[in-house]
C-alpha positions as CSV (number, residue, x, y, z in Angstrom):
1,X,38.0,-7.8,3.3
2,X,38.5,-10.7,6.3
3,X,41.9,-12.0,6.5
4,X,40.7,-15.3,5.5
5,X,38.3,-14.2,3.0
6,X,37.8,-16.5,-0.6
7,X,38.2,-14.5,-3.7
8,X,36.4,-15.3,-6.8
9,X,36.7,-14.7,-10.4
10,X,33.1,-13.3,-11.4
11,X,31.5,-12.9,-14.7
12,X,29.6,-9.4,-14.4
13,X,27.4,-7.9,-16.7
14,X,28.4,-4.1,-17.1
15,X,26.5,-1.0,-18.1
16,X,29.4,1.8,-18.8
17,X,27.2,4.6,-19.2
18,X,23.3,5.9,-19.9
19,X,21.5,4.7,-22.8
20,X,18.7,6.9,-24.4
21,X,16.3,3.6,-24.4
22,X,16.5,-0.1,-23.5
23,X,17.4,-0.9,-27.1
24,X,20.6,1.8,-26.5
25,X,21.7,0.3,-24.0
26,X,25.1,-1.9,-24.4
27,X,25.6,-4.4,-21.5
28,X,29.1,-6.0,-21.8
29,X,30.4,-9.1,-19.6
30,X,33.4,-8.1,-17.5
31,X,35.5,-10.1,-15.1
32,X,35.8,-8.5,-11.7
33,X,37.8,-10.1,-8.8
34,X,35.3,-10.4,-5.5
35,X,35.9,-11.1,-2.1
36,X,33.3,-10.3,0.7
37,X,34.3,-8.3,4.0
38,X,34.0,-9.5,7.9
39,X,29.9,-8.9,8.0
40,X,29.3,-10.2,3.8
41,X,28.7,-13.1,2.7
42,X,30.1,-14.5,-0.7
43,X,27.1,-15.6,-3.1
44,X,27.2,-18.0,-6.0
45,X,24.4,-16.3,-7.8
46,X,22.3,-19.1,-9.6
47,X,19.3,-17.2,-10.9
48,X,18.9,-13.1,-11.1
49,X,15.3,-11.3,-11.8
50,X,15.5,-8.7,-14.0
51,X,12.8,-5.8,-12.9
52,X,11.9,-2.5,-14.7
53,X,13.4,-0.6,-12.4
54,X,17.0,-1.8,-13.6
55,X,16.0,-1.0,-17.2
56,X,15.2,2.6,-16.0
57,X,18.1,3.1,-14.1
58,X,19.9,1.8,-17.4
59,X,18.5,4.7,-19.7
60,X,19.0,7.6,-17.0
61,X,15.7,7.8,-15.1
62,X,17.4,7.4,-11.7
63,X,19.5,10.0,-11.2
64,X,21.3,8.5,-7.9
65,X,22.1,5.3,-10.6
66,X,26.4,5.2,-10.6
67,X,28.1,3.8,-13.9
68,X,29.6,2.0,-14.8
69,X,28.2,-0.7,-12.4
70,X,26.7,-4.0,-12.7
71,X,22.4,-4.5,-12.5
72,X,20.6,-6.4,-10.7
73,X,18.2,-5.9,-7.8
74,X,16.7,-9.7,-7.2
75,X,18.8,-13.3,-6.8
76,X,19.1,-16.7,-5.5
77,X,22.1,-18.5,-4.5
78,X,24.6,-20.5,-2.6
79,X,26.7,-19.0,0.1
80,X,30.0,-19.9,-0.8
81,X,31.9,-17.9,2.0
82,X,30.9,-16.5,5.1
83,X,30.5,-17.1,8.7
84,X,31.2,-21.6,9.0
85,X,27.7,-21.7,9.5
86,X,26.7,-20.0,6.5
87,X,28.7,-21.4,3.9
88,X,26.0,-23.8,1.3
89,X,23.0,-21.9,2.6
90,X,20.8,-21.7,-0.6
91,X,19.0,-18.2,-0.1
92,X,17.3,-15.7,-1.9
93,X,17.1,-11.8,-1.6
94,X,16.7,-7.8,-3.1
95,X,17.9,-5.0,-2.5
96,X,17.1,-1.4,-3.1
97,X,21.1,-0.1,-3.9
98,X,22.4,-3.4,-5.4
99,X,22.5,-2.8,-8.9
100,X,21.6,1.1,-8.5
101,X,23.9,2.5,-6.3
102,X,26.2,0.2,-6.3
103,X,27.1,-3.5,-8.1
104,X,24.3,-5.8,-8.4
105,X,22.6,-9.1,-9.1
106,X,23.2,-10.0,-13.0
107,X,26.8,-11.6,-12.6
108,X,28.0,-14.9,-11.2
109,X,28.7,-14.1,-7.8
110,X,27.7,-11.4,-5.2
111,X,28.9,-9.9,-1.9
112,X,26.1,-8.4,0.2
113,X,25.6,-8.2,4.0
114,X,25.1,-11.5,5.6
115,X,21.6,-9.6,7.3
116,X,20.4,-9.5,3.8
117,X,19.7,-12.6,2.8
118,X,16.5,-15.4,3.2
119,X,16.8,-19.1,3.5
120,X,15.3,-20.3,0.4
121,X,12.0,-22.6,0.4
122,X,12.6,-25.8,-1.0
123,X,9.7,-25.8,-2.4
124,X,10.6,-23.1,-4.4
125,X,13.1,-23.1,-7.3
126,X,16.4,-20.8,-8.0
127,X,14.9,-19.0,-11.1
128,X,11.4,-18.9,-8.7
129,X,13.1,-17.7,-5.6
130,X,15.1,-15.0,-7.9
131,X,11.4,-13.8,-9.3
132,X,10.0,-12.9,-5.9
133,X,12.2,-9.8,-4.6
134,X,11.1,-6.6,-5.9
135,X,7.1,-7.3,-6.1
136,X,6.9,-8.7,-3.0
137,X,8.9,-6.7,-1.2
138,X,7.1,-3.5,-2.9
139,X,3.1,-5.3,-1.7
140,X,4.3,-6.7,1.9
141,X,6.1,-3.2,2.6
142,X,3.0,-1.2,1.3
143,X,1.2,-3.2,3.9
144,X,3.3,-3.0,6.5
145,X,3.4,0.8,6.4
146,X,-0.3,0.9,5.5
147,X,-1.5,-1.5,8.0
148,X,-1.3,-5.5,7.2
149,X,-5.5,-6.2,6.1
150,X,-7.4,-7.9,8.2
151,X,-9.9,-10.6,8.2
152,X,-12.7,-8.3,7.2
153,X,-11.3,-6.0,5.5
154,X,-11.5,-4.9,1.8
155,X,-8.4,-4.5,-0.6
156,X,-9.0,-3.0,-3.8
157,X,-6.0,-3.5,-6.6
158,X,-5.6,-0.9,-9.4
159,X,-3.2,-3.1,-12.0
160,X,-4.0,-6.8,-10.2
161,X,-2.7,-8.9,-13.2
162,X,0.8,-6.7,-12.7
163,X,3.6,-8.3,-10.2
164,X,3.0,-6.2,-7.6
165,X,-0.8,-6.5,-8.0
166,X,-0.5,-9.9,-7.8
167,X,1.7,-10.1,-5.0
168,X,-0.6,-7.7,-3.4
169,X,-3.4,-10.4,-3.8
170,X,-1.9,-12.9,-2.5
171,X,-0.6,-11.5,0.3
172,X,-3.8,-9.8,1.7
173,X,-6.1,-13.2,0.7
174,X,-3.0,-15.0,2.9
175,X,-4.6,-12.8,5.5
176,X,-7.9,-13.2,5.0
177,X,-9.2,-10.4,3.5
178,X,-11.1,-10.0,0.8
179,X,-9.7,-8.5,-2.4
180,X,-11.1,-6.9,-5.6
181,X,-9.0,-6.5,-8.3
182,X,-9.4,-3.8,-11.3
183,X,-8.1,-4.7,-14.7
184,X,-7.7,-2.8,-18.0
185,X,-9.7,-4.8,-20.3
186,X,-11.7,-7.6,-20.0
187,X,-9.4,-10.3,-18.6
188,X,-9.7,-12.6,-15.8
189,X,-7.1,-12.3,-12.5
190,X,-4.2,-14.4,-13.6
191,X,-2.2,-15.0,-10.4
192,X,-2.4,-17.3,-7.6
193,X,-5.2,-16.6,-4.6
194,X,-6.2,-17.9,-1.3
195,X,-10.1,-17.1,-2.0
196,X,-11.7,-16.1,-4.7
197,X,-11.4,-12.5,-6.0
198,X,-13.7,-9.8,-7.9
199,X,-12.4,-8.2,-11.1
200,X,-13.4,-5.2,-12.4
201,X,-13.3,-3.6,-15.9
202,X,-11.8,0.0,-15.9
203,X,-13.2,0.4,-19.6
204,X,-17.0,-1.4,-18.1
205,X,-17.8,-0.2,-15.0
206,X,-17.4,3.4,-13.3
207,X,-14.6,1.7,-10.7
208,X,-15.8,3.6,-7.6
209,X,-19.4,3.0,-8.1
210,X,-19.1,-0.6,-8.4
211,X,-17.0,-1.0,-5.7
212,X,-19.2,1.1,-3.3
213,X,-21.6,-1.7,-4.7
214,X,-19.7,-4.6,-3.8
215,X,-19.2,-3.7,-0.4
216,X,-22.5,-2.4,0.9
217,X,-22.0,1.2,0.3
218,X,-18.9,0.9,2.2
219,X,-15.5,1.5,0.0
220,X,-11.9,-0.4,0.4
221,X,-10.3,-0.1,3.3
222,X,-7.6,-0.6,1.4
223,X,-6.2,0.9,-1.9
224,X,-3.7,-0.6,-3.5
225,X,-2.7,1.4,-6.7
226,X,0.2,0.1,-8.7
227,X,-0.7,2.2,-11.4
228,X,-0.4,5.6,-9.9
229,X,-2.2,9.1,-11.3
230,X,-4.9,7.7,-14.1
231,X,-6.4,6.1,-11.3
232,X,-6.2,8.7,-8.9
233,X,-9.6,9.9,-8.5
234,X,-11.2,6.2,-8.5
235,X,-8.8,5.2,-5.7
236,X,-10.0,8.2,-3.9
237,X,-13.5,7.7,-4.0
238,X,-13.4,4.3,-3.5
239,X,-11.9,5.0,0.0
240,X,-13.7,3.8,2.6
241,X,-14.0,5.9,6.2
242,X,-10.4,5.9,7.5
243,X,-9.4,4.2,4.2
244,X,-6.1,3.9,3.2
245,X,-4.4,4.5,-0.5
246,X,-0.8,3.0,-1.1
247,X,1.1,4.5,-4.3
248,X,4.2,3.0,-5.8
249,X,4.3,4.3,-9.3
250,X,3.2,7.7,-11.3
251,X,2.7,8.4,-15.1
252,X,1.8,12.1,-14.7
253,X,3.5,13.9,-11.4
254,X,0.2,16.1,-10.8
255,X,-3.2,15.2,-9.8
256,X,-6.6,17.4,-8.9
257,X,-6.7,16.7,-5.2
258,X,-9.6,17.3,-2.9
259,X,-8.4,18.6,0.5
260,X,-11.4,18.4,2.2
261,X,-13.2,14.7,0.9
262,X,-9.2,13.4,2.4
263,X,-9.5,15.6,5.6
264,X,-13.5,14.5,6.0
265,X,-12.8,11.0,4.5
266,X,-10.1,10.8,7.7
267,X,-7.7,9.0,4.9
268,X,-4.3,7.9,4.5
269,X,-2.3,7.9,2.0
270,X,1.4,6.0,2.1
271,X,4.3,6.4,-0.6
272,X,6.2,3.4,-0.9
273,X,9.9,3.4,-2.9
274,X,11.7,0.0,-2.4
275,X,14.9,1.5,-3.7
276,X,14.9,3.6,-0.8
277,X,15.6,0.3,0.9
278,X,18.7,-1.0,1.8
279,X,19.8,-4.4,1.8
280,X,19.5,-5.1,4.9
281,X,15.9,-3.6,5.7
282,X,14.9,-5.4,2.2
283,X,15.5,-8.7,4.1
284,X,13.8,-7.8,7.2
285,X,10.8,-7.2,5.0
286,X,11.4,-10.9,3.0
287,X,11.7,-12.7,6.3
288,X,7.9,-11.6,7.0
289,X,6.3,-13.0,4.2
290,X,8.7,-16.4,4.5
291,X,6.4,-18.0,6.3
292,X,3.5,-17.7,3.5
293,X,5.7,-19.3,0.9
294,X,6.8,-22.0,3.2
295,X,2.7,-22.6,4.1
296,X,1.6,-22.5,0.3
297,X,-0.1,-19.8,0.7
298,X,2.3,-17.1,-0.9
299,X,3.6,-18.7,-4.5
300,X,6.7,-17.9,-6.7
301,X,5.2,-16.5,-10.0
302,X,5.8,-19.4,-12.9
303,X,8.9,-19.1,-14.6
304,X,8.9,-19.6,-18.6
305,X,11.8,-21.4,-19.7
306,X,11.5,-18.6,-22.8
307,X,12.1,-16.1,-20.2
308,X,15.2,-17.5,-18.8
309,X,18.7,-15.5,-20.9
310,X,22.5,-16.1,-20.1
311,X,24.4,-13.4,-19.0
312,X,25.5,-13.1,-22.8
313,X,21.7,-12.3,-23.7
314,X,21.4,-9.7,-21.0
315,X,20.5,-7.0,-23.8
316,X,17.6,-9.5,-24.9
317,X,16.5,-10.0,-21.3
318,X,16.7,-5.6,-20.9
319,X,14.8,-4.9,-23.6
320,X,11.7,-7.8,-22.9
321,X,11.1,-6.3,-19.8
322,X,11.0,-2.8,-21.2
323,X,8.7,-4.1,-23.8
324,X,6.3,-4.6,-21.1
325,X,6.6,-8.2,-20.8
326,X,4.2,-9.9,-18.4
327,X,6.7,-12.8,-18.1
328,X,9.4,-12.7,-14.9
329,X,12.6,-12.5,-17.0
330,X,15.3,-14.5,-15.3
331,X,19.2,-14.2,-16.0
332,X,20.7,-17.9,-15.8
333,X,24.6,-17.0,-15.0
């Protein structure tokens, strides 16, 4: 703690122990005493996401997960101590320990490393700039590692109507490639785009057929699969020379792999965990796609005021986004 350092009173949302599901689980509000130390800033949290990976790591999935703690991975605030020049900044940020390893987002204040955060667009709102952590960070760090697209170059999205999917859209239309998205059903691409995008049907089309189609014969040079194993195979083969896959999620741990189409296909394939992140390299990762939100052509997802909960409601807000919600759900402290 700095000599001179503010302490607050916060309100904190506490999980005590592992639940067996979302509707187990038993968030209480506590009041903890904060103060930051000499490189932390002290954050009036206005707005807090609330992501399935804090649900998980609720009910016992996430074995590194300490309790009792407090959740929260995304926010959006006002500095309210710090370095002089700090103090009112409005920013935003994520994190892959807050709320996991250690105390998180879903209380009234926060202390996190003054590295960590982003100055918030104005254009963008405190529950909007609290709903863009986690799925960004996830898309623009699967590119990063996989190689940003290029003008020219094919993405293909397994899940495109998820958050990540989404944010994977708009990210790689921000750099002009072009993207074709892959659906479940028949439904249209519901997110914001800088150029028009194909959708396929899983339950139509034969995915890697159609996209061989699309693209002369050629494949993706870029496969984005939020989804994980049940579209294994289709990623694979819809791999263009040198291609790339990027995985973030599986249902089933094991999949039928062919050695030799990877070896001869000259592919990649990148593994991307965001709570292997720390704070710190989370913001490094924010600070490259601030420019696309301050442009227009990177967008907060909308934010339904049914979607926005109290603290007191955390439970309610918990067990939506375990219900596979497609809203953001938002905490309001």
């Amino acid at each position: 703690m700095s000599a001179d350092a503010k302490t607050v009173e916060a309100r904190c949302v506490r999980l005590s122990a592992k639940a067996e599901n979302a509707a187990a689980l038993a968030p209480t509000i506590e009041r903890q005493m904060l103060a930051r130390g000499p490189n932390d800033l002290l954050i009036e949290v206005k707005a807090a996401a609330v992501n399935p990976s804090d649900v998980k790591a609720g009910t016992g999935l996430m074995p590194y997960a300490v309790f009792p703690r407090t959740p929260g991975r995304d926010y959006a605030g006002v500095v309210i101590d710090g370095p002089a020049a700090t103090i009112g900044n409005e920013v935003f940020g994520s994190s892959g320990d807050l709320g996991i390893r250690r105390d998180g987002t879903h209380a009234s204040h926060l202390v996190v490393e003054a590295d960590a955060v982003v100055e918030k667009p104005k254009t963008v709102s405190w529950e909007e700039a609290a709903g863009i952590g986690v799925p960004f960070v996830t898309a623009m760090e699967g590119f990063r590692r996989a190689g940003v697209p290029k003008r020219g170059e094919t993405v293909l999205v397994f899940g495109v109507n998820g958050k990540v999917g989404q944010a994977a859209v708009q990210i790689a239309t921000w750099q002009g490639a072009r993207v074709i998205g892959v659906v479940r059903r028949a439904e249209a691409y519901e997110g914001h785009t800088n150029a028009p995008i194909e959708v396929i049907d899983a339950f139509a089309k034969e995915i890697a057929a159609r996209v061989h189609e699309l693209t002369g014969g050629k494949g993706a040079d870029v496969v984005f699969n939020t989804v994980g194993d049940p579209y294994f195979q289709a990623a694979h083969k819809s791999l263009a020379l040198r291609g790339r896959q990027i995985l973030i999620a599986a249902i089933d741990r094991i999949v039928q792999f062919n050695i030799l189409e990877f070896y001869r296909g000259q592919h990649t394939y990148v593994g991307i965990d965001t709570l292997g992140l720390s704070s710190a390299a989370t913001g490094a990762v924010l600070r490259d796609i601030g420019p696309g939100f301050a442009s227009g052509h990177l967008k907060p997802f909308p934010i339904r005021a049914n979607a926005i909960y109290p603290l007191e409601r955390a439970k309610e807000a918990y067990v939506a986004v375990a219900g596979s919600s497609r809203d953001r759900v938002i905490l309001k402290p």
